[in-house]
Steps between C-alpha positions, in 0.01 A plus 500: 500500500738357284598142447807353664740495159435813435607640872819292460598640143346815466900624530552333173258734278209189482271642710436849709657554874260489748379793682685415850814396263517799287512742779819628515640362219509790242872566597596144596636227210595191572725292322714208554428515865654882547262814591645795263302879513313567134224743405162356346635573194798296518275219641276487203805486265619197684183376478459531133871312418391210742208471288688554130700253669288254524325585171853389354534203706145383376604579114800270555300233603216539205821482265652170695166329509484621106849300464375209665217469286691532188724232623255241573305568127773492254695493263555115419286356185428137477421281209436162372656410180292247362147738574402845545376651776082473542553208214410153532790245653581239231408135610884400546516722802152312642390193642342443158915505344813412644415689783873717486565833678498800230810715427474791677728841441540829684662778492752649777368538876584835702856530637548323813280204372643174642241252389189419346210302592199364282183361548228403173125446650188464410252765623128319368593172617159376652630392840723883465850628437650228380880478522717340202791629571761669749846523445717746756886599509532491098855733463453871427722459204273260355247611210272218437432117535552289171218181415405299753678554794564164698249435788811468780498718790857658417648523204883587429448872440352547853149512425291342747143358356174479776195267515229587287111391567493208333776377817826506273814691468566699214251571181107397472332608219198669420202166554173682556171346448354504166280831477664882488788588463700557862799793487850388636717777651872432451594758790898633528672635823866671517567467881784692693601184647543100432224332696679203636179306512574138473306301109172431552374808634157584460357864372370565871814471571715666228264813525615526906842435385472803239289763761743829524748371218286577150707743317306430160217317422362446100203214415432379175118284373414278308224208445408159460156368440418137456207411280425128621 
């Protein structure tokens, strides 16, 4: 007894006819809803192009997937220019300084990039991820942020700036507790699409704003430790 799927698509080469279904059969081929007259032969060659069909079809859609996946992993590189990456953050870029946004720099985003969004945050915060900064529909043309970027929620180029953790817009630098050192991930987007989300947004919400419109994504570490 077979199950139910299989009596409805045994026709398409996934499973074997049943016994009551196959009799009768060996000259009969159906196709696009006409009876035409073929040997057993002839059936088993039509068989065996549906299925290098759909071996085909299935190779296409390894290779699109394979497309996808190269889209969403490269091939932008960010960096900091005042730090390397897995170095320590100076003190100017900290609670412990002036407390300014570093310069970032990156290189080009994937054609049909229309913005960029970017979010800094604190992974071994005690209380969790902790958020220091989102900014969303930066221009695709652009290739960095210079010192200290104002803490407004728009600024004349387009850029949009979100709340961090702390509850302000814009830029809050690394404060951890005295102890180890905690890593912050500077992490860069290049999005098909300008979000329209209005300043203030939070990450929550930039990262449903950015679900099926990630063309390229690149992160970059670094680290701040405070010893008292």
């Amino acid at each position: 007894m077979q199950h139910k799927e299989c009596q409805a698509g045994w026709r398409q080469g996934g499973c074997s006819a049943p016994d009551e279904d196959r009799r009768g059969q060996d000259d009969i081929f159906r196709a696009g809803g006409k009876i035409s007259h073929r040997s057993s032969d002839e059936q088993e060659l039509g068989v065996v192009a549906v299925v290098a069909q759909q071996l085909h079809d299935g190779k296409d859609v390894a290779n699109e997937r394979a497309a996808r996946t190269a889209r969403q992993t490269g091939p932008i590189r960010l960096k900091a220019q005042a730090f390397k990456p897995e170095s320590d953050i100076p003190a100017q870029f900290t609670c412990d300084g002036s407390n300014l946004s570093p310069a970032l720099t990156w290189t080009a985003p994937p054609a049909g990039a229309q913005s960029f969004a970017l979010v800094m945050e604190d992974p071994d915060a005690p209380a969790g991820t902790w958020i220091h900064w989102v900014a969303y529909d930066l221009p695709a043309t652009e290739r960095g942020l210079p010192e200290g970027i104002e803490p407004t929620g728009m600024l004349s180029s387009g850029m949009k700036q979100g709340q961090n953790d702390f509850g302000r817009i814009g830029y809050g630098g690394p404060c951890p507790p005295p102890g180890s050192a905690h890593r912050y991930w500077f992490r860069l987007f290049a999005l098909d699409t300008k979000l329209g989300l209005k300043p203030g947004a939070t990450r929550a919400q930039l990262e449903r704003a950015m679900r099926g419109h990630v063309l390229a994504q690149t992160d970059m570490m670094a680290r701040y430790r405070r010893a008292s």
